[in-house]
C-alpha positions as CSV (number, residue, x, y, z in Angstrom):
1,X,0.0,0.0,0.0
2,X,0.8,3.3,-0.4
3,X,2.3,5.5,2.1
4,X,-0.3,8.0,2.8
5,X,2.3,10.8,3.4
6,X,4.1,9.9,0.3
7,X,1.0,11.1,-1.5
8,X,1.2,14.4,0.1
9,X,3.9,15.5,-2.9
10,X,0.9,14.3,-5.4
11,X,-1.4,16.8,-4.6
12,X,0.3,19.4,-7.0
13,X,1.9,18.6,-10.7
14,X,5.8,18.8,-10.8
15,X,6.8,22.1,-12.2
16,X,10.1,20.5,-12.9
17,X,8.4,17.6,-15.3
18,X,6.3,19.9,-16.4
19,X,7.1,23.5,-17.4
20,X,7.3,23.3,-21.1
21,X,3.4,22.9,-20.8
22,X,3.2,26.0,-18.5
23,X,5.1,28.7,-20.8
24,X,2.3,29.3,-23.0
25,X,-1.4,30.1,-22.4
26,X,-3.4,26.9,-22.2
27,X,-5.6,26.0,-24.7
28,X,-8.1,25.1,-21.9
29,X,-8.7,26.8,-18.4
30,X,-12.0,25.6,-16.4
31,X,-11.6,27.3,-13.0
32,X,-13.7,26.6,-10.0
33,X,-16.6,24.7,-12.0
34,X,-19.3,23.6,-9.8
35,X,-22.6,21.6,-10.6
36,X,-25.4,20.9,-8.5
37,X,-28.1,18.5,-9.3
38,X,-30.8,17.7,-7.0
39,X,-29.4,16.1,-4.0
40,X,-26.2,15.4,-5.6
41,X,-22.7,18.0,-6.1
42,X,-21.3,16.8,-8.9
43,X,-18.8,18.9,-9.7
44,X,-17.0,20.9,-6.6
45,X,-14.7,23.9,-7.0
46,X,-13.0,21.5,-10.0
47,X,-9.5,23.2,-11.4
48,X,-9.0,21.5,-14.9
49,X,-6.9,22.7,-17.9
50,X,-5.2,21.7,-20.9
51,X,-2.3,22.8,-22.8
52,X,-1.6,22.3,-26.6
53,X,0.5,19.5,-27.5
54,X,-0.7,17.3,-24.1
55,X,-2.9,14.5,-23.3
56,X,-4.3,15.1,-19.8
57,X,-6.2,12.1,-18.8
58,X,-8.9,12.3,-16.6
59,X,-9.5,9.3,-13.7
60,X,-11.6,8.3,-11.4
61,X,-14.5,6.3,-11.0
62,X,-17.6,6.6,-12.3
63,X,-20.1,9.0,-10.2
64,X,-16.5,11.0,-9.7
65,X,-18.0,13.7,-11.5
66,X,-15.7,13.1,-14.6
67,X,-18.3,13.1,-17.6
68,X,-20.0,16.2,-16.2
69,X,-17.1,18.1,-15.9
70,X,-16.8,17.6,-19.6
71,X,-20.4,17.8,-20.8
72,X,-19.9,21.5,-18.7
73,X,-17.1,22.1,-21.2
74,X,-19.2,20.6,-23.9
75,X,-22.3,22.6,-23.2
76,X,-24.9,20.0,-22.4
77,X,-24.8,21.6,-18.9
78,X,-24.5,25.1,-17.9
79,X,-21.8,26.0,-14.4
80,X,-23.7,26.6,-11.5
81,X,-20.0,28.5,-10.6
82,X,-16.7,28.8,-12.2
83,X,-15.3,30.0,-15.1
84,X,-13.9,28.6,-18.8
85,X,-11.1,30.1,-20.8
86,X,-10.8,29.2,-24.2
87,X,-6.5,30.7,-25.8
88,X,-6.8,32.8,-22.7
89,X,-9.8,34.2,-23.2
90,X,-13.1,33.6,-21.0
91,X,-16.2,32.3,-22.9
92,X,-19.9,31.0,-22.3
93,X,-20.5,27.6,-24.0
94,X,-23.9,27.4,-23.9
95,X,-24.9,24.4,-26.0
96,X,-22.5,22.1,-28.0
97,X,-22.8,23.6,-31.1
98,X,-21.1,26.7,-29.5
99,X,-18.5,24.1,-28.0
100,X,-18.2,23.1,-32.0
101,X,-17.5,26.6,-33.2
102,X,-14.7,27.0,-30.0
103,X,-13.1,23.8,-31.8
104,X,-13.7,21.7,-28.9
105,X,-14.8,17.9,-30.1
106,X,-16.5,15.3,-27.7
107,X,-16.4,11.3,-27.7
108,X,-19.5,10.3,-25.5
109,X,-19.5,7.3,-23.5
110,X,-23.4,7.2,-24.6
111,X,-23.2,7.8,-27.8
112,X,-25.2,10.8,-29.3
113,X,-26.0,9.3,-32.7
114,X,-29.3,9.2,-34.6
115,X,-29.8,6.0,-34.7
116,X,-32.0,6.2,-38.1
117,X,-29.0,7.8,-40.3
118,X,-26.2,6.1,-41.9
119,X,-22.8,6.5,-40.5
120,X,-22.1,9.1,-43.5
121,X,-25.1,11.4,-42.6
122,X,-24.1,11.5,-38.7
123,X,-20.7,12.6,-39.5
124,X,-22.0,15.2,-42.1
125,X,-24.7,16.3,-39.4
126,X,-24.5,20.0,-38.6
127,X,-21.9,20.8,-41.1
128,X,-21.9,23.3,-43.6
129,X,-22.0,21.4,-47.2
130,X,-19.7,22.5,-49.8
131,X,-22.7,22.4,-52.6
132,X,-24.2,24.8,-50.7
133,X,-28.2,23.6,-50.0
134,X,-27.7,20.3,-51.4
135,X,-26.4,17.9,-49.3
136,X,-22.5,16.3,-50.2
137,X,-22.5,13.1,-48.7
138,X,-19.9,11.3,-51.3
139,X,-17.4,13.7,-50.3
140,X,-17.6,12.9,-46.6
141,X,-18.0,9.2,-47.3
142,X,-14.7,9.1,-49.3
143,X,-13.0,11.3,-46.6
144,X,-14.5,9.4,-43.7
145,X,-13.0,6.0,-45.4
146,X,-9.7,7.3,-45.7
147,X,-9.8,8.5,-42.3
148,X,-11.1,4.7,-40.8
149,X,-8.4,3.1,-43.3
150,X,-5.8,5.1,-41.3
151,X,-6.8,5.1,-38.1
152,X,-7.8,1.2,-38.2
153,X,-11.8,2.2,-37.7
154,X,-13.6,-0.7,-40.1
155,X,-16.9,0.8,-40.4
156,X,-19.6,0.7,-43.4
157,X,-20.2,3.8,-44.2
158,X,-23.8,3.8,-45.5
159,X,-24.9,1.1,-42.3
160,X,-27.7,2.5,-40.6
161,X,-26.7,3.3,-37.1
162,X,-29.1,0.9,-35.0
163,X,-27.8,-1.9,-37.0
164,X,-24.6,-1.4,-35.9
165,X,-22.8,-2.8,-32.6
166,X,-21.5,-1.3,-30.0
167,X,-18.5,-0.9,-30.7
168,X,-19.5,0.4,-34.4
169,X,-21.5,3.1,-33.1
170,X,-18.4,4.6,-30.6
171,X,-15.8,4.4,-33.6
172,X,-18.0,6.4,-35.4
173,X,-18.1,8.5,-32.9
174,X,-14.5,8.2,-32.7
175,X,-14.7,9.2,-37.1
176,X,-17.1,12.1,-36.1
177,X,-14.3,13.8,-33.9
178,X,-11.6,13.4,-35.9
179,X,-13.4,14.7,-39.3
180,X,-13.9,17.8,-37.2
181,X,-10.2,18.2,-36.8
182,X,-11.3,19.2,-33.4
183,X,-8.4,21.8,-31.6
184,X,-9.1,20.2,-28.2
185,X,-10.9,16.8,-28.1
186,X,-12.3,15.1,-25.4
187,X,-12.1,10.9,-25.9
188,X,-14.6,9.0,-23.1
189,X,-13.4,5.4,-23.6
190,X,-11.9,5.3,-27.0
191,X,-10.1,1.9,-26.6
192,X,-12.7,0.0,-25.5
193,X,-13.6,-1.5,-28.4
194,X,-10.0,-1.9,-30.4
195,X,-7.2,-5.0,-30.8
196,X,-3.7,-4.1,-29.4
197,X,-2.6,-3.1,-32.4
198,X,-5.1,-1.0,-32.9
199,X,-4.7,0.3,-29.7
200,X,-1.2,1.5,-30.6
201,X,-2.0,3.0,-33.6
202,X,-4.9,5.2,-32.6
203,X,-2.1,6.0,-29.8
204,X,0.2,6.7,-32.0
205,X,-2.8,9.2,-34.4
206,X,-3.1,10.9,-30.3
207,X,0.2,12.1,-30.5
208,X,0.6,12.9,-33.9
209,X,-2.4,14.9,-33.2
210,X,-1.0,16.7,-29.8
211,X,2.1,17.0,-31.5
212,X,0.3,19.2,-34.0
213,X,-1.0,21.4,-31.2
214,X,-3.9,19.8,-30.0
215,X,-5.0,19.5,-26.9
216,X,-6.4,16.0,-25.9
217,X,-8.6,15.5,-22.7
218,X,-8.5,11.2,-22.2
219,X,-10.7,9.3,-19.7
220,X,-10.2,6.0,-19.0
221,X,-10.7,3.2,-16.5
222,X,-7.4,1.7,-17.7
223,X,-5.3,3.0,-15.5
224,X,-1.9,1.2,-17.7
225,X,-3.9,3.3,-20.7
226,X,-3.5,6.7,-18.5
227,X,0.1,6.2,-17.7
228,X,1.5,5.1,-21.4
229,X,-0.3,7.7,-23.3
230,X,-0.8,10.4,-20.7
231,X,1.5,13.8,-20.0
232,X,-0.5,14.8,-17.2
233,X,-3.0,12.8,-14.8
234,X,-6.1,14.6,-13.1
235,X,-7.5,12.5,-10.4
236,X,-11.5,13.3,-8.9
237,X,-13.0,11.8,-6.3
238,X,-16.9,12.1,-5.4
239,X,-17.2,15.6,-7.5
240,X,-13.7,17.4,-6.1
241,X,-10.4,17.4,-7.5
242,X,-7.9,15.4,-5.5
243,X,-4.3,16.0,-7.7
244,X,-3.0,16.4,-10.5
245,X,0.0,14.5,-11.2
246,X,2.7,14.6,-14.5
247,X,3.2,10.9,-16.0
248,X,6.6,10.4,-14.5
249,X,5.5,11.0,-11.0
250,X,2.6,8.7,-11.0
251,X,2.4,5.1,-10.9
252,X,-0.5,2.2,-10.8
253,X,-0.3,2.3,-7.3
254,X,-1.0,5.7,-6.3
255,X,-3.3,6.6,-9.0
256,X,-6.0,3.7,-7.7
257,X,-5.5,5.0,-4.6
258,X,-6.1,8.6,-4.8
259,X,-9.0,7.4,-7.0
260,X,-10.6,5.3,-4.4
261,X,-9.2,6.5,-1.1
262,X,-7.6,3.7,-0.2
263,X,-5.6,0.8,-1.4
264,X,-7.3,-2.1,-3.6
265,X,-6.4,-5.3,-5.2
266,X,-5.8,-4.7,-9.0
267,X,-6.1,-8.3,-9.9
268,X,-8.1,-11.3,-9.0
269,X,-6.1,-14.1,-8.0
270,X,-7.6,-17.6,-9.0
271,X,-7.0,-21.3,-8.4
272,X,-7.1,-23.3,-12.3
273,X,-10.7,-24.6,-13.2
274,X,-11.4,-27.8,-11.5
275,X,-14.0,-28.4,-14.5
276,X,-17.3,-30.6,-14.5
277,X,-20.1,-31.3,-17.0
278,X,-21.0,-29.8,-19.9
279,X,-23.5,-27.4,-19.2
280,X,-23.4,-25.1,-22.5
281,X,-22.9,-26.6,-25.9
282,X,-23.0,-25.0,-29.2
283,X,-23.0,-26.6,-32.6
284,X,-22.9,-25.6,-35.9
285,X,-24.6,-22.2,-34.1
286,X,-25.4,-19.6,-37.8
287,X,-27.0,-16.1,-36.7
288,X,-27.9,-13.4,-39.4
289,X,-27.3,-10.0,-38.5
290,X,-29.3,-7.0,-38.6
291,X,-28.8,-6.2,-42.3
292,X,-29.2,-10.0,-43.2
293,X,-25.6,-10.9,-43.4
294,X,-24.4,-13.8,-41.6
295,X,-22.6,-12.9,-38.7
296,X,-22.0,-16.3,-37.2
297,X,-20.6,-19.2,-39.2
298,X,-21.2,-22.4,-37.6
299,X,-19.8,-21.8,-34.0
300,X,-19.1,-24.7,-32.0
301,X,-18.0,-24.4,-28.4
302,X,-18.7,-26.0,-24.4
303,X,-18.9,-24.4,-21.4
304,X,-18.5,-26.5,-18.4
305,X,-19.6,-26.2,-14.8
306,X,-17.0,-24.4,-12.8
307,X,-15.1,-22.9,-15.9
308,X,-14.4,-19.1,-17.1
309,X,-14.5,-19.3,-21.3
310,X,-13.7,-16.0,-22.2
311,X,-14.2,-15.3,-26.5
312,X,-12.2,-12.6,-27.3
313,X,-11.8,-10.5,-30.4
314,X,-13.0,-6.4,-31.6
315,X,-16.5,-5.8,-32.2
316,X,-18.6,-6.0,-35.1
317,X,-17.0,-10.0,-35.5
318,X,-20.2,-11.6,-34.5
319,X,-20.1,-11.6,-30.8
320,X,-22.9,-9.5,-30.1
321,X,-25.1,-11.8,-32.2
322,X,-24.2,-14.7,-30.6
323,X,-25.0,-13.7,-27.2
324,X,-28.0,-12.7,-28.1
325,X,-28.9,-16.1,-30.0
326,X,-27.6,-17.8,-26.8
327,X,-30.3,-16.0,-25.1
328,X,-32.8,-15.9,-27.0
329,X,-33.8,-12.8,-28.5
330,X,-32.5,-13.5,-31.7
331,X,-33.6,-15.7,-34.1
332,X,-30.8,-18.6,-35.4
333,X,-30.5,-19.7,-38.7
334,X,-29.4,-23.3,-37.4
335,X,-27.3,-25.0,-35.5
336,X,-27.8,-26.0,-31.8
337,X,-27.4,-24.9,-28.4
338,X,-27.8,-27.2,-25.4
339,X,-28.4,-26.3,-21.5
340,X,-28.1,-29.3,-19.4
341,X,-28.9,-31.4,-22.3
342,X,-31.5,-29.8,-23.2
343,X,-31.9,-27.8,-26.6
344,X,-33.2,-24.4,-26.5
345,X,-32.1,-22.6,-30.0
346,X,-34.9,-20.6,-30.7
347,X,-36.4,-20.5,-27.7
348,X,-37.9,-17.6,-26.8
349,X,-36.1,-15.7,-23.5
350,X,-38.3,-17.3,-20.6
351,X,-37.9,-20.8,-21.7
352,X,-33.9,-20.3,-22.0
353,X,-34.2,-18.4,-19.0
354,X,-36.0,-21.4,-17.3
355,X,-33.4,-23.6,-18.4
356,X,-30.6,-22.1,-16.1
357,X,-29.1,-19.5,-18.0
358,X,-28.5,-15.7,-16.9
359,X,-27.8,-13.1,-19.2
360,X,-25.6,-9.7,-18.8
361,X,-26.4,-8.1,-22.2
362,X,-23.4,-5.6,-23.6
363,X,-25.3,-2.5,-23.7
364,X,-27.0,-2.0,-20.3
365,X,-29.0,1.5,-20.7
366,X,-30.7,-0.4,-24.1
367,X,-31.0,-3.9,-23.2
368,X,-29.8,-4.3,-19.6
369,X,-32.6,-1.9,-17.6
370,X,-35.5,-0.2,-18.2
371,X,-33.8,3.5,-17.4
372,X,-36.9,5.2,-15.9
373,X,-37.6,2.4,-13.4
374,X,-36.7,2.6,-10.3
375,X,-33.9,0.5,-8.7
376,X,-36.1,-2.1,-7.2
377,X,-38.3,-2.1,-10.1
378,X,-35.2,-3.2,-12.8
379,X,-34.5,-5.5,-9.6
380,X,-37.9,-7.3,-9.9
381,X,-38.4,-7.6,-13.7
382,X,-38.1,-11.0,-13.9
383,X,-38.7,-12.3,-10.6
384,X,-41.9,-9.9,-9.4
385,X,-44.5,-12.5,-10.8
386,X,-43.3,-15.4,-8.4
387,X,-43.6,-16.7,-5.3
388,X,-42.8,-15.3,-2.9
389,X,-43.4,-11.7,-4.4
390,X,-46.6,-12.4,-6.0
391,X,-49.6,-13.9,-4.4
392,X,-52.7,-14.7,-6.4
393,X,-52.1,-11.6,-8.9
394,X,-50.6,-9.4,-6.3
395,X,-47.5,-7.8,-5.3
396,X,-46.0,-8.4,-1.8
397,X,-44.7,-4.9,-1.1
398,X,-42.3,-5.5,1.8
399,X,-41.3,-9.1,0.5
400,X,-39.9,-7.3,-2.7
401,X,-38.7,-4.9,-0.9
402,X,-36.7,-6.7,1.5
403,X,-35.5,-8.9,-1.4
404,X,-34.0,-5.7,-3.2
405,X,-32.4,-4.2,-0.4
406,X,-30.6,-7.3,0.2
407,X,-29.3,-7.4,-3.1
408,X,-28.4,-3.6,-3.1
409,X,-26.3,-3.9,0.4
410,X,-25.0,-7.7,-1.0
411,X,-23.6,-6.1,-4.6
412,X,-22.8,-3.1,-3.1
413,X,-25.1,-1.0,-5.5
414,X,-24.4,2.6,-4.3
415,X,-27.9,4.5,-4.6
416,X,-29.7,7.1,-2.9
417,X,-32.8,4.6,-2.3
418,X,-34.2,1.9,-3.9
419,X,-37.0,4.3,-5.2
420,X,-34.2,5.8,-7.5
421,X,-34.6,6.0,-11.0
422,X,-31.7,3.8,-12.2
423,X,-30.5,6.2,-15.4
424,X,-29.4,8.6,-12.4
425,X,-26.9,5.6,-11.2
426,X,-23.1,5.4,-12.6
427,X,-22.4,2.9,-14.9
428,X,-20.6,0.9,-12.4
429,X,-23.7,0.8,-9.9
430,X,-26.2,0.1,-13.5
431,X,-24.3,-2.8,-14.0
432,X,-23.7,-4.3,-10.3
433,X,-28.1,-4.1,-10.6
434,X,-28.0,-6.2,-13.3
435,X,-25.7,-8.8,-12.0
436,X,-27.4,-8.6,-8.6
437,X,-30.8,-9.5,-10.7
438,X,-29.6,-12.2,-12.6
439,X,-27.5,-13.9,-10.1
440,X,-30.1,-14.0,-7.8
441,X,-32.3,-16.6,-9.5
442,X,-28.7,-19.0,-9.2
443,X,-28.3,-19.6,-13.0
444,X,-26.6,-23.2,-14.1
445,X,-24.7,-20.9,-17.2
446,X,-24.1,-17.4,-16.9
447,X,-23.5,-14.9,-20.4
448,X,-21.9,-11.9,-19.9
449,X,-21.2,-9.3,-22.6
450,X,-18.5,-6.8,-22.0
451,X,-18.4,-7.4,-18.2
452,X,-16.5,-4.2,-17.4
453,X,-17.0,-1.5,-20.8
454,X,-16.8,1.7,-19.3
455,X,-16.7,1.5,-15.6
456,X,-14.1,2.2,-13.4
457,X,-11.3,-0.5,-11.7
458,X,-13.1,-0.6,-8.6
459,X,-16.6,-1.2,-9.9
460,X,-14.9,-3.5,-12.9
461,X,-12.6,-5.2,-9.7
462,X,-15.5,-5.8,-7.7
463,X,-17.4,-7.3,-11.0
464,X,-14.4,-9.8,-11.6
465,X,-14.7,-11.1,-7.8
466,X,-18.0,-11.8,-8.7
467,X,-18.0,-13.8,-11.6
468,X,-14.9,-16.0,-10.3
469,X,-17.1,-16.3,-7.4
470,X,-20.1,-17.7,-9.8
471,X,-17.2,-20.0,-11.5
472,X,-15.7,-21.5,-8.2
473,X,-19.6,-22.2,-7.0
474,X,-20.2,-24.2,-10.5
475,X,-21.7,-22.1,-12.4
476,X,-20.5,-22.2,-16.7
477,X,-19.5,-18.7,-17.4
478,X,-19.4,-17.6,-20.5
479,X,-17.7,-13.8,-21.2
480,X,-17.5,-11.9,-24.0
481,X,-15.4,-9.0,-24.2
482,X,-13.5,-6.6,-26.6
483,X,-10.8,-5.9,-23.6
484,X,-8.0,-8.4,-23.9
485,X,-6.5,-7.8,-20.5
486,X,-9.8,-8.9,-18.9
487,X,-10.2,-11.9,-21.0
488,X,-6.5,-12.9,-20.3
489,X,-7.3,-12.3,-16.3
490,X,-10.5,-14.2,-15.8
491,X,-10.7,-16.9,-18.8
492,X,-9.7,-20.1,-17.9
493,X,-9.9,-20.9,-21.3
494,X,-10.2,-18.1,-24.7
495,X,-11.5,-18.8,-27.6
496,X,-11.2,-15.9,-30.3
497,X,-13.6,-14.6,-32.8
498,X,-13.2,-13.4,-36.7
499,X,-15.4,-12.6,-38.8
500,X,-18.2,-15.0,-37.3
501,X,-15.7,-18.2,-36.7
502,X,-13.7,-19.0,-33.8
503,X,-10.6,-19.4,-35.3
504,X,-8.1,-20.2,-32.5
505,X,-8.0,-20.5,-28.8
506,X,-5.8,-19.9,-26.2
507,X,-4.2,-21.4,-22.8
508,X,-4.0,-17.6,-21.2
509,X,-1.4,-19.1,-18.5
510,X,0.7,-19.8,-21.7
511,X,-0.4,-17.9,-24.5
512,X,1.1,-14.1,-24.8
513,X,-0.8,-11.1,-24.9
514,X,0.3,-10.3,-28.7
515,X,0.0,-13.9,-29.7
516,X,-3.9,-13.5,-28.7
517,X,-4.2,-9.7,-30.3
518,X,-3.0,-11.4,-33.5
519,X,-5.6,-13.5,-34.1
520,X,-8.1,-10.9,-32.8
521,X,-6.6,-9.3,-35.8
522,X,-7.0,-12.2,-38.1
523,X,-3.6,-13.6,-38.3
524,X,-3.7,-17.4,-38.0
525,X,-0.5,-18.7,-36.8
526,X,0.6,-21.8,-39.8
């Protein structure tokens, strides 16, 4: 642990590391910005600025007050104190098309997308067209291409927004920046969804880009992210600003800690699988995908009891439609899937439910909770018409309530009450509901898409203990995730994903980290 005392010399940045930042004006100044919601301070006295030619990474976890800080400097909310200096010079941003115009460029974590345009016409949105009323979407689609060629974004350009995945949707978003050529740019998450090697290129387009002048504003969970690409480190805690430290000073250690308040343990330890029966098995599994291409080829893979698989490999290869297969709310084109023995392929979700298996979907505000219920209400949306919390048609109030305040204090879901709405929770918390409501029914197999996507290392920490928890009490889990480090953590065994196929798998106590990204990359060792 950390010396407490030691972290005293943290509190300021090194003027030594860094005074080449400090000789000219900063691009960015936000002084003293506060913002009150309704029983909550987001944002207290917060100093934040950025110079050109840096990447100052912000981290904490989520509910820190990170993302409103920068939808303040974005303009989706107004200060309720504080000021923001744009080149010196103090400025209003009142709505993100003035935040536009002050060359400032934003990469949501919730992506702000219309989900009925292509990826062309989302890019092109709000820009001036260079045939004057007419619209000149060829021109952005061949400059958007060459801009996703270099950058290693694969994205079809004329897909319709909802048909894309996840991690589709935020590389457009990624696109949408970067066509901006955006003089300070603000990237939520940008990694999330990319191979290694990707992961060092768009690196690699970050500093030619604050090489150029820009200034770059990075959040991340990752806190081996922060440190590689970052020149300075701002660390919040619950809404205030707790230091600011340069990249040499700073270190794994004392960033989680200053973070959280205290030390935590950045990795789960776990004994090998001691493996059992088979209690998933997929055969010859073929999904179609939104725009009627097939999206999985004849997947075959087990799951047994008391085993982590992890599949592994960057969005848009398939993975989201195979969960969702799994689980029944898409329809397969063949194949098989067993539970226990017993087949439930096109099954619609109660009956694969019923058959043992729990399901964490990958995007929790769409499929994972209904955002204007209340906490106990996403906590009861599957269980609230059984015994014991239903009696001949009727709801037992303090039964169900009892129920969800077990679960709350038992996953440590940090919420006003249970009356709150849950789109007013963190991601973190969101996602510890979920997994509080589907572990609670004891599920044989559990499915989890993208365990950890945009939460912080405690929350995702916390999360990890929990599935090996589910493993090392028999249940099959089955992750799927776009972040390598996690898979090669908690998999006992990895399978990887390309294009719709597995095409390799991987012993991650033997198998390298690069050996992995390769094939996530679709390089086949011969």
């Amino acid at each position: 642990m950390t010396d407490p005392g030691a972290l005293s010399h943290l509190e300021e940045t090194d003027p030594r590391t860094l005074s080449h930042l400090e000789e000219a004006v900063p691009l960015l100044q936000m002084s003293a910005i506060t913002k009150r919601f309704p029983g909550v301070l987001a944002n207290d006295g917060v100093d934040f600025d950025v110079a050109a030619g840096e990447v100052h990474a912000l981290f904490g976890e989520n509910g820190a007050g990170k993302s409103t800080l920068m939808r303040v400097l974005y303009g989706l909310y107004r200060p309720d104190e504080g000021k923001i200096a744009i080149n010196g010079k103090a400025t209003e941003i009142s709505s993100p098309a003035a935040a536009i115009r002050q060359g400032i460029g934003m990469i949501h974590q919730h992506f702000m997308l219309v989900n009925t345009l292509t990826v062309v016409e989302n890019i092109a949105l709000g820009l001036k067209s260079s045939r004057g009323p007419l619209t000149d979407l060829r021109r952005v689609a061949k400059r958007v291409r060459e801009l996703a060629d270099s950058h290693g974004l694969k994205v079809s350009t004329d897909a319709l927004v909802w048909q894309l995945s996840v991690g589709e949707r935020q590389r457009v978003e990624i696109l949408k920046a970067l066509y901006r050529d955006a003089n300070i740019l603000v990237l939520d998450e940008p990694t999330a969804v990319l191979t290694p090697n990707e992961v060092d290129d768009l690196f690699r387009v970050l500093r030619q880009l604050a090489a150029a002048g820009r200034g770059l504003v990075f959040i991340s969970h990752k806190v081996n992210e922060v440190l590689e690409l970052s020149d300075r480190i701002t660390v919040l805690r619950a809404g205030r600003r707790v230091g600011t430290l340069s990249r040499e000073a700073a270190s794994r250690e004392s960033l989680v800690e200053m973070m959280v308040g205290h030390d935590i343990s950045a990795e789960i330890r776990q004994a090998p699988a001691a493996g059992g029966d088979k209690r998933l098995v997929l055969a010859g599994l073929t999904v179609r995908g939104d725009r009627g291409q097939e999206a999985v080829r004849g997947v075959d893979l087990t799951v047994e009891s008391g085993e982590i698989v992890g599949i592994a490999g960057v969005s848009g290869n398939g993975q989201r439609e195979l969960a969702e297969a799994i689980a029944g709310i898409r329809a397969p084109e063949g194949g098989s899937a067993l539970i226990d023995g017993k087949e439930v392929l096109g099954a619609p979700p109660d009956r694969v439910r019923a058959a043992g298996l729990a399901y964490v979907p990958e995007e929790r505000m769409r499929d994972g909770i209904v955002p204007d219920f209340s906490v106990a209400e996403n906590l009861m949306l599957v269980e609230s018409g059984r015994p014991p919390f239903s009696h001949l048609g009727f709801l037992r109030a303090r039964t169900i309530r009892r129920h969800c305040q077990k679960l709350v204090e038992e996953f440590a879901v940090k919420t006003p009450s249970l009356d709150t709405p849950a789109r007013n929770l963190s991601g973190g918390n969101i996602q510890k509901l979920i997994m509080a409501r589907e572990l609670s029914g004891r599920p044989r197999v559990l499915l989890v898409a993208q365990p950890t996507r945009g939460i912080d290392v405690g929350a995702a920490t916390y999360i990890h203990k929990r599935l090996v928890e589910q493993r090392d009490a028999g249940t099959a889990v089955l992750i799927i995730s776009e972040d390598l480090d996690e898979v090669m953590s908690l998999s006992d065994r990895i399978l990887v994903m390309f294009e719709g196929r597995v095409i390799g798998t991987a012993d991650p106590r033997t198998s390298t980290r690069e050996a992995v990204g390769l094939l996530m990359a679709g390089v086949v060792p011969s």
